[in-house]
VOLOVEX-300723 format. One line per field, with one value per residue: residue number from 1; x, y, z of N, C-alpha, C, O in turn. Coordinates in Angstrom, 2 decimals. Last residue first. Example, Ala and Ser with C-alpha at 12.3 -4.5 7.8 and 13.67 -1.06 7.14 Angstrom:
2
resi: c(2;1) .
n_c1: c(12.85;13.19) .
n_c2: c(-2.25;-5.69) .
n_c3: c(7.08;7.80) .
ca_c1: c(13.67;12.30) .
ca_c2: c(-1.06;-4.50) .
ca_c3: c(7.14;7.80) .
c_c1: c(12.90;13.20) .
c_c2: c(0.03;-3.30) .
c_c3: c(7.87;7.80) .
o_c1: c(13.41;14.24) .
o_c2: c(1.14;-3.32) .
o_c3: c(8.04;8.46) .
# end
This chain:
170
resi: c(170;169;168;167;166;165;164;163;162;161;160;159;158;157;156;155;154;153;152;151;150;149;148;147;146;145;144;143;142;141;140;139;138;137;136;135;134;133;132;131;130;129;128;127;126;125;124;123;122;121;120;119;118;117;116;115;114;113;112;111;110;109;108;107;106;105;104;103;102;101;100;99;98;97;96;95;94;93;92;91;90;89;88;87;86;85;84;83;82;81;80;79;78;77;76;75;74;73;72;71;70;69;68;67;66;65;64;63;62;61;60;59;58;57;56;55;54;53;52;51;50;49;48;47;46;45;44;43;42;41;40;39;38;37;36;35;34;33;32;31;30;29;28;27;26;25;24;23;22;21;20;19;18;17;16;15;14;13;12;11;10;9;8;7;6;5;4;3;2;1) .
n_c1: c(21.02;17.72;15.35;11.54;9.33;5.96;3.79;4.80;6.76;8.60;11.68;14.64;17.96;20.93;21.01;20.78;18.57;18.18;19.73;18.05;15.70;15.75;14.78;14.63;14.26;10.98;9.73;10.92;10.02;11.67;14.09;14.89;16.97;19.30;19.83;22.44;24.08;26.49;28.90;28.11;26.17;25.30;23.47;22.72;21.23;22.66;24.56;26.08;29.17;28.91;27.36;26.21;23.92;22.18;19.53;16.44;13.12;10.15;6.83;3.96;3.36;4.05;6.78;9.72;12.40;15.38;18.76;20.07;21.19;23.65;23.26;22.57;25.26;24.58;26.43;27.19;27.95;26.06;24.86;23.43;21.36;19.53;18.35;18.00;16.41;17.35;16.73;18.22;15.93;13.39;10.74;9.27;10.22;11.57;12.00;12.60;15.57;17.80;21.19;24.69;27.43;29.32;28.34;25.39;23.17;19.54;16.57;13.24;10.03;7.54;4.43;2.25;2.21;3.87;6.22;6.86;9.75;12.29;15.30;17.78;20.72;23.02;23.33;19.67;17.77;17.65;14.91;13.79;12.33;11.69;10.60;12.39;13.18;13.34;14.71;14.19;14.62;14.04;10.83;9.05;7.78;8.30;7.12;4.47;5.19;3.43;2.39;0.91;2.79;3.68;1.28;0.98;3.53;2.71;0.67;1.65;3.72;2.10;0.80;2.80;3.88;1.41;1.08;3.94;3.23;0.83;2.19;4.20;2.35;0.83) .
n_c2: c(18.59;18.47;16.04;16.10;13.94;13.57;15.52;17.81;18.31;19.08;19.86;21.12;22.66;21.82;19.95;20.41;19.55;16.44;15.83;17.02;16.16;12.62;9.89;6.77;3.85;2.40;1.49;2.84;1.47;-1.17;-0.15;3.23;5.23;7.89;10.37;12.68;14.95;14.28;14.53;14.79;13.49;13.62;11.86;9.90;8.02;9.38;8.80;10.38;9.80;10.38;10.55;10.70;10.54;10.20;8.15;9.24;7.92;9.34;10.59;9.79;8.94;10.83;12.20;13.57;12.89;13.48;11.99;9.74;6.94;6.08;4.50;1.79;2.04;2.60;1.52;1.96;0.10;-0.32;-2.23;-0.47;0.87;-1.27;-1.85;0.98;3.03;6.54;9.65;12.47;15.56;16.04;15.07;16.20;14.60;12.37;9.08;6.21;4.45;1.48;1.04;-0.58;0.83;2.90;4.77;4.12;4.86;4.12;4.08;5.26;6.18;8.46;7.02;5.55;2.89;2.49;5.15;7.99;8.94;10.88;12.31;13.98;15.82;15.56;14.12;13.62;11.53;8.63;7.17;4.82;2.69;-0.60;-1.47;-1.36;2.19;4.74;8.08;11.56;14.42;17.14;19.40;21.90;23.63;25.86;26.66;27.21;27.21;26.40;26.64;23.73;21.96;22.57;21.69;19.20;18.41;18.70;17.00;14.84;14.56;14.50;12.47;10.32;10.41;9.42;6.71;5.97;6.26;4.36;1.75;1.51;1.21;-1.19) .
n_c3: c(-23.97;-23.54;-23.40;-23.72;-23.87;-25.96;-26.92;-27.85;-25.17;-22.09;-21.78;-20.50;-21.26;-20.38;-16.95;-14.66;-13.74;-13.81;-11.51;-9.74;-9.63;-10.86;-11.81;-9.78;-9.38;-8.16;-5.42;-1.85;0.51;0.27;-0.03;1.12;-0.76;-1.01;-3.24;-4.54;-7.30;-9.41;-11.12;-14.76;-17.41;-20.59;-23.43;-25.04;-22.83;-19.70;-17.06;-14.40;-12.21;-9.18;-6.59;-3.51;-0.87;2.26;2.78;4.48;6.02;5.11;6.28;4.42;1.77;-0.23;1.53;2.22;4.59;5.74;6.36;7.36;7.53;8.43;10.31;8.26;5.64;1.85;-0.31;-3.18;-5.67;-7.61;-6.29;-4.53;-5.80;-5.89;-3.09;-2.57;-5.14;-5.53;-6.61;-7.34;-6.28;-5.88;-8.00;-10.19;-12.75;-13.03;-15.01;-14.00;-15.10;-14.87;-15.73;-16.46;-15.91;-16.05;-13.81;-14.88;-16.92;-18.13;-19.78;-18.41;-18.73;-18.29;-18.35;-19.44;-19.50;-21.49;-21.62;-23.79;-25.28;-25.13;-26.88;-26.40;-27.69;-28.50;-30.96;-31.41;-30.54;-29.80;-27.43;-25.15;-25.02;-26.24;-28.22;-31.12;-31.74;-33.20;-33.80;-35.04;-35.81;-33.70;-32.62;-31.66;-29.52;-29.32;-31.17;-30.63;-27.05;-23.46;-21.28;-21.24;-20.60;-18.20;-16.47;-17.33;-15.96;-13.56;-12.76;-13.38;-11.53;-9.38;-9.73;-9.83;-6.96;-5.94;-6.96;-5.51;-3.17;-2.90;-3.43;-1.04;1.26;0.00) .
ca_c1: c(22.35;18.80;16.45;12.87;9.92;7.67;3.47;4.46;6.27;7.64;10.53;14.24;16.47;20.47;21.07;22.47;19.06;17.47;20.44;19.69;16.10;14.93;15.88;13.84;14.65;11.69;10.39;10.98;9.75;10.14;13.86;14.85;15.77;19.27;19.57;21.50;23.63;24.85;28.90;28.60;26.14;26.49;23.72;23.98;21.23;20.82;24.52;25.25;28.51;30.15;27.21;26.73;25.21;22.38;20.66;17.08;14.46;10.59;8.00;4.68;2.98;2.58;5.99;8.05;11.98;13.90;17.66;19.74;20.00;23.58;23.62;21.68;24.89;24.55;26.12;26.37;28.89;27.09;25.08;24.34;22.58;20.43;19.42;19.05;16.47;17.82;16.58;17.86;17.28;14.52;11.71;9.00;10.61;10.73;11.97;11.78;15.23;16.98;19.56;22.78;26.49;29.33;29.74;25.97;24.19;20.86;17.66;14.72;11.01;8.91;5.33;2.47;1.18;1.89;5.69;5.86;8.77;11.86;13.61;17.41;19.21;22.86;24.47;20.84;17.06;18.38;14.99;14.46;11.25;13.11;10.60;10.97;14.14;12.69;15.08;14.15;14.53;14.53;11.89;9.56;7.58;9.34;8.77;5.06;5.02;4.51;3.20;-0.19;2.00;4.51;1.59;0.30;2.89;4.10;0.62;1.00;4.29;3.13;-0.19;1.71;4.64;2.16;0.66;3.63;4.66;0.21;1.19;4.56;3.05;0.00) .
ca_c2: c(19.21;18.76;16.86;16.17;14.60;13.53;14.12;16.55;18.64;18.32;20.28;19.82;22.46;23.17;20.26;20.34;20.84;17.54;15.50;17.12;17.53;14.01;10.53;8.70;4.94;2.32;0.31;3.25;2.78;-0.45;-0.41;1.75;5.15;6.54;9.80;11.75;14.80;14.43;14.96;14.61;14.43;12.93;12.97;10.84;8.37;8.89;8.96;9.23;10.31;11.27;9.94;11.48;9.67;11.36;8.79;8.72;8.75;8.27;10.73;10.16;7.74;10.64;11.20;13.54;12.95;13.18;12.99;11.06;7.41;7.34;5.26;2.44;2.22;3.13;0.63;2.37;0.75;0.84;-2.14;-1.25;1.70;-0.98;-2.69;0.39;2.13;4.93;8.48;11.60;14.45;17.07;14.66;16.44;16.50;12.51;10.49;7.29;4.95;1.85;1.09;0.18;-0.51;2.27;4.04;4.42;4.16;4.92;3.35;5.51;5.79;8.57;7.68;6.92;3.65;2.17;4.16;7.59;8.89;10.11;12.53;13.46;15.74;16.27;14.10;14.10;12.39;9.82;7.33;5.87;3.84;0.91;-2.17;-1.77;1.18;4.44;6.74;10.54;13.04;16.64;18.58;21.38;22.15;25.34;27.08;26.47;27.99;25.91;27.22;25.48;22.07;22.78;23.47;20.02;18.23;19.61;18.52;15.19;14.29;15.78;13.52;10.22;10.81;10.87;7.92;5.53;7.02;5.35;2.51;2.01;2.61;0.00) .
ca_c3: c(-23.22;-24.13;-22.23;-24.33;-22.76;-25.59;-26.17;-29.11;-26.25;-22.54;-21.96;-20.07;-20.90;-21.05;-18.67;-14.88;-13.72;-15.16;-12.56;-9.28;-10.57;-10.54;-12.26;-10.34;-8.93;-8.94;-6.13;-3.73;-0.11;0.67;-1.11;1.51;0.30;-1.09;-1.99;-5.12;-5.79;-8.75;-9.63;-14.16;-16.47;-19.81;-22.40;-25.41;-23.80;-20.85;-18.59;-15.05;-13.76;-10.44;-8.10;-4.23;-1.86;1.06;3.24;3.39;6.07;5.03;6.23;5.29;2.88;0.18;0.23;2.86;2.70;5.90;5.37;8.13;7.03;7.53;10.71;9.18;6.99;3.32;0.69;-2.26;-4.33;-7.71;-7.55;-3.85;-5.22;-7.40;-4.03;-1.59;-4.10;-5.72;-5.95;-7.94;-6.48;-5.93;-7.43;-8.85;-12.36;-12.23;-14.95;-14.73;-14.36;-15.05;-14.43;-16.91;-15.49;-16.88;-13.43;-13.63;-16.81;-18.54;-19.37;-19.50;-18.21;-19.50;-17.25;-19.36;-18.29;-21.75;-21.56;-22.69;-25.32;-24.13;-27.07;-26.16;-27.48;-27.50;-30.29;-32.17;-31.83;-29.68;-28.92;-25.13;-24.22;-26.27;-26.81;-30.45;-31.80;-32.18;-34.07;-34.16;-36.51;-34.35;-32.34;-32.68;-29.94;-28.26;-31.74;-31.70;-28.37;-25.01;-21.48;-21.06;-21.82;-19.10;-16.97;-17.82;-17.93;-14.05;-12.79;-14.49;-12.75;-9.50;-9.61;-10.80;-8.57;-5.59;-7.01;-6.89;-3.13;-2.59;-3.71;-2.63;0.66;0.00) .
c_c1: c(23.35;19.89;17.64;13.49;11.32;8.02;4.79;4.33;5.91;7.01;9.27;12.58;16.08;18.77;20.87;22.31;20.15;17.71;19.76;20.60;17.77;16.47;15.42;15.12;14.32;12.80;11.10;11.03;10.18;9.57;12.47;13.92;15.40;17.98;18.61;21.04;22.19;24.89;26.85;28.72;26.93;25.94;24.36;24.42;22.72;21.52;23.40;25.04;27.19;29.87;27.75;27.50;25.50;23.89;21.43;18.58;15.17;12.18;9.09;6.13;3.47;2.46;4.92;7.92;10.46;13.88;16.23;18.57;19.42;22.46;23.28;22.33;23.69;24.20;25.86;25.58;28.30;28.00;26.33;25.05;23.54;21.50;20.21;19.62;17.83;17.44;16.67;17.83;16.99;15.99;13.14;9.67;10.37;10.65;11.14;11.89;13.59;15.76;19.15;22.31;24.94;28.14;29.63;27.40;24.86;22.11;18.93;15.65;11.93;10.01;6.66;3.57;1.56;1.60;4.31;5.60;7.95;10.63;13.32;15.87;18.85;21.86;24.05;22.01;18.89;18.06;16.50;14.97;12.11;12.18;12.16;11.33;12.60;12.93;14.23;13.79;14.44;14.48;12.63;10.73;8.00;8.91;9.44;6.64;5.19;3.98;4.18;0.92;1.33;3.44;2.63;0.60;2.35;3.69;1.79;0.48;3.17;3.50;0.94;1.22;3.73;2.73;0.72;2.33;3.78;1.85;0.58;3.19;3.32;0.87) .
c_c2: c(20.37;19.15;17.28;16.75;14.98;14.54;13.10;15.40;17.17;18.71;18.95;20.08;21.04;22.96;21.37;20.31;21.25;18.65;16.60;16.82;17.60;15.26;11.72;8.95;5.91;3.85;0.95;2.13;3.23;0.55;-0.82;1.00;3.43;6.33;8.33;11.22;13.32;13.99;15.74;14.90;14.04;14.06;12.36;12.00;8.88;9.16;8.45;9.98;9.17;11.19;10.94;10.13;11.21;10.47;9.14;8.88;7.90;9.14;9.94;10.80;8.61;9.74;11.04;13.19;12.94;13.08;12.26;11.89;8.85;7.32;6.68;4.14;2.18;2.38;1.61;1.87;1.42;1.58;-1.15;-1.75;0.58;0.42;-2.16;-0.99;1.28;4.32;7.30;10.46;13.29;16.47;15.71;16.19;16.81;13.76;11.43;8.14;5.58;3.34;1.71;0.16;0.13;0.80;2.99;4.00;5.41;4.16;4.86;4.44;5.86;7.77;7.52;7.53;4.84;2.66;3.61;5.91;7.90;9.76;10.90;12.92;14.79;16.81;14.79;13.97;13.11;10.58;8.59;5.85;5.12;1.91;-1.21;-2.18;-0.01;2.61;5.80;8.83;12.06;14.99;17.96;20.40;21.74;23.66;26.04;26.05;26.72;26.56;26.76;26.37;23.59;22.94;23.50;21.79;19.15;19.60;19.34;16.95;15.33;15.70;14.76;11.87;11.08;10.96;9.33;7.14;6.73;6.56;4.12;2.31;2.97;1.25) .
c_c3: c(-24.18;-23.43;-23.62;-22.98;-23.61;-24.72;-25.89;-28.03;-27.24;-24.15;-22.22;-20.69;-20.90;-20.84;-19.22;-16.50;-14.48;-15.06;-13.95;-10.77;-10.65;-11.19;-12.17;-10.64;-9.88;-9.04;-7.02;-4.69;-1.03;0.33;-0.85;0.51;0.30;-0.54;-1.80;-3.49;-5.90;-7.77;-9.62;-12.25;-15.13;-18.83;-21.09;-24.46;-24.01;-21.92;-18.53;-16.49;-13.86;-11.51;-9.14;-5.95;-3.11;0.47;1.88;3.71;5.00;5.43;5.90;5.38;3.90;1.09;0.62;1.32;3.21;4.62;5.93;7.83;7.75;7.14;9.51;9.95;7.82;4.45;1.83;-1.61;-3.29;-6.73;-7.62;-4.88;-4.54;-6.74;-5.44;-2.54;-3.51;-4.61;-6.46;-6.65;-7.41;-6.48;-7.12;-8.02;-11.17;-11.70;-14.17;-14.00;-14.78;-14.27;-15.16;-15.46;-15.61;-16.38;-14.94;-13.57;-15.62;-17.55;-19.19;-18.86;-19.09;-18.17;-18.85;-19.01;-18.51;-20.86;-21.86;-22.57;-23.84;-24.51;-26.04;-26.43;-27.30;-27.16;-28.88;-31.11;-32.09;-30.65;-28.69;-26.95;-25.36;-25.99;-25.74;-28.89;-30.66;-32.05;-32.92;-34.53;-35.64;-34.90;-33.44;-32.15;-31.02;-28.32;-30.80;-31.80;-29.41;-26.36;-23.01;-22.02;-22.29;-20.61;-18.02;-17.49;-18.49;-15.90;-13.36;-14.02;-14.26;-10.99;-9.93;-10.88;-9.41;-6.14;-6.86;-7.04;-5.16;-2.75;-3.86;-3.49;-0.17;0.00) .
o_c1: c(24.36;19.84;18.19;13.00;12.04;7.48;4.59;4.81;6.45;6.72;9.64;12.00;16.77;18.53;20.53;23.25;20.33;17.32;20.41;21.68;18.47;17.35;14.72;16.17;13.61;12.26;12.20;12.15;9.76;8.48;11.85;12.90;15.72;17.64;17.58;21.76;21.39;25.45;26.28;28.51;26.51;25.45;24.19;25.34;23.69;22.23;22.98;25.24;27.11;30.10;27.24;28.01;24.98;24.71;21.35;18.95;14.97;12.44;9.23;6.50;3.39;1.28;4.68;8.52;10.05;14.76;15.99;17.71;18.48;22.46;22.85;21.42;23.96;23.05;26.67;24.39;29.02;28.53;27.50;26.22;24.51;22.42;21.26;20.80;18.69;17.76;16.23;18.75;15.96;16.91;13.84;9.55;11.09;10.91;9.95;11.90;13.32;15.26;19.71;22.74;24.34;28.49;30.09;27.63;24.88;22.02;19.11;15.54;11.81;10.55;6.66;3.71;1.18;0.48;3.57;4.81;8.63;9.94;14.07;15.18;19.46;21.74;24.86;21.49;19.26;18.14;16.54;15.29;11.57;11.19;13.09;12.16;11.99;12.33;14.44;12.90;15.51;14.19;11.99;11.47;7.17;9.35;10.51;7.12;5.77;2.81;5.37;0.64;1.32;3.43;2.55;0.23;2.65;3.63;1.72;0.05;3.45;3.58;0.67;1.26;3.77;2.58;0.18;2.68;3.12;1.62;0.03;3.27;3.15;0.64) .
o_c2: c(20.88;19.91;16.51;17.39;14.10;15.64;11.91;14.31;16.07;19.91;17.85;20.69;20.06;23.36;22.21;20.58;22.40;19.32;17.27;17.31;18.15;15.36;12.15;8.56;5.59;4.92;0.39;1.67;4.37;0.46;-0.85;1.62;2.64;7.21;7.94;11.57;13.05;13.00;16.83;16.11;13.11;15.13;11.24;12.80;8.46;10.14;7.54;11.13;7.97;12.17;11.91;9.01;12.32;9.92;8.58;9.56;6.75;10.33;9.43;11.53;7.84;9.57;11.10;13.60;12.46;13.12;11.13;12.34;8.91;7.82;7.81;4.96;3.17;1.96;1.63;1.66;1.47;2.69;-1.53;-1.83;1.05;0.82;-2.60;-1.25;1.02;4.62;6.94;10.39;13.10;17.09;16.07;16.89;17.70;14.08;11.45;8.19;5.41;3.23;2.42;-0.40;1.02;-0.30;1.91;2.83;6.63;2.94;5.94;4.01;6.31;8.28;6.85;8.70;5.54;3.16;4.35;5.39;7.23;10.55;9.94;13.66;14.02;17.87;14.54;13.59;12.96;10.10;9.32;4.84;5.96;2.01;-1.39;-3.01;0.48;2.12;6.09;8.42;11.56;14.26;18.13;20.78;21.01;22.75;25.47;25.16;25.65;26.54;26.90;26.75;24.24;23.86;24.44;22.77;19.79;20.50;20.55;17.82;15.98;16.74;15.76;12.47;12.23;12.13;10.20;8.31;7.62;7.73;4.72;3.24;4.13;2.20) .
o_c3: c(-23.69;-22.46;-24.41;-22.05;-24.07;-24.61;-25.63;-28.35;-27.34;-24.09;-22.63;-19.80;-21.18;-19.70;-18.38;-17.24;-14.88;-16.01;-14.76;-11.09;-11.50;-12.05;-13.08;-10.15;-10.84;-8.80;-7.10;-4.94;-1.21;-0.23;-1.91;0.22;-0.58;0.25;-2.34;-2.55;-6.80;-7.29;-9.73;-12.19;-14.44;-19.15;-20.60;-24.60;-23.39;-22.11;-17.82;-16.88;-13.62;-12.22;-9.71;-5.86;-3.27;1.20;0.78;4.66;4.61;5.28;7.01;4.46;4.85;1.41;1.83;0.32;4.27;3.76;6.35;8.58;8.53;6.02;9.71;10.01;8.51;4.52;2.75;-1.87;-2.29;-6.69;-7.68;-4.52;-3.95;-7.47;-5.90;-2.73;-4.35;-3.47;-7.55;-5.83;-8.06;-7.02;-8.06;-7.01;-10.73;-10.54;-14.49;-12.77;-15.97;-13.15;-16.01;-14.45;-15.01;-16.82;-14.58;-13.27;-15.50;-17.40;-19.75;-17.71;-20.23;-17.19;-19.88;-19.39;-17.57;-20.99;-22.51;-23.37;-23.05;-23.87;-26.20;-25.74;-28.05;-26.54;-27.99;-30.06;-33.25;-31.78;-27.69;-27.58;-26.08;-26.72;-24.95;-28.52;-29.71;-33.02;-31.74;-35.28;-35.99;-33.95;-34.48;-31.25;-31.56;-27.62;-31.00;-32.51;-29.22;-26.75;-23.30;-23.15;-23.33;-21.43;-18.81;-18.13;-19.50;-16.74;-13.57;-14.78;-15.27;-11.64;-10.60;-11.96;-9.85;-6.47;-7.54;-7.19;-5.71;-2.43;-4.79;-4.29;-0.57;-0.75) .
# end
């Protein structure tokens, strides 16, 4: 029922952010480039430093990308301040927090959950490279799947929704 109810609370932020992004879009800021869609592949590269994300069947823009050179999987999660990893695929990549280091609060629609704060020198989508993200770990109860929030979609030139695609350009 928590991941339930953490699952919906993405859902509602995800589609309130859509839709103002949507409100707010010119012809000009919906044009996008050639794109390659490859079957059973969320993620398309439209050019060396664009990205185009189209929408899973439930909607959400998941993505593959890469940690330290080792895929995960992530969706995309503008509401998210950071990027979050559950405790098994951060253990994947060396991030083994402690009980001790679960310091951070975090408030989710189930409450309060504590997290503990990591730090992540490169992840890669796609053709886009982003280097020293801030990131936080949470018990794998409380996140089945990790987010690729703002810590990492800040660090690009823009991030838009258009044509029913999430573009990140770098």
């Amino acid at each position: 029922m928590r991941n339930l109810m953490i699952f919906a609370a993405i859902l509602i932020g995800l589609g309130t952010f859509m839709a103002q992004m949507a409100s707010k879009m010119s012809p000009a800021a919906a044009t996008t480039a050639k794109q390659t869609i490859a079957p059973a592949v969320t993620v398309a590269q439209a050019s060396a430093r664009t990205l185009s994300i189209t929408p899973d069947p439930r909607g959400h823009f998941a993505t593959d990308g890469r940690i330290d050179g080792q895929r995960i999987n992530f969706m995309v999660d503008t509401g998210a301040s950071v990027v979050a990893l559950n405790e098994t695929s951060a253990a994947r990549f060396g991030l083994r927090p402690v009980p001790g280091d679960y310091t951070s609060r975090v408030t989710t629609a189930n409450g309060t959950i504590k997290a503990a704060r990591a730090h992540i020198a490169m992840i890669e989508i796609g053709g886009l490279t982003v280097r020293d993200v801030d990131a936080l770990v949470l018990p794998d109860e409380a996140l089945s799947e990790n987010l690729l929030g703002l810590s990492f979609l800040s660090k690009l030139k823009r991030f838009e929704y258009a044509n029913g695609k999430l573009l990140l350009e770098q």
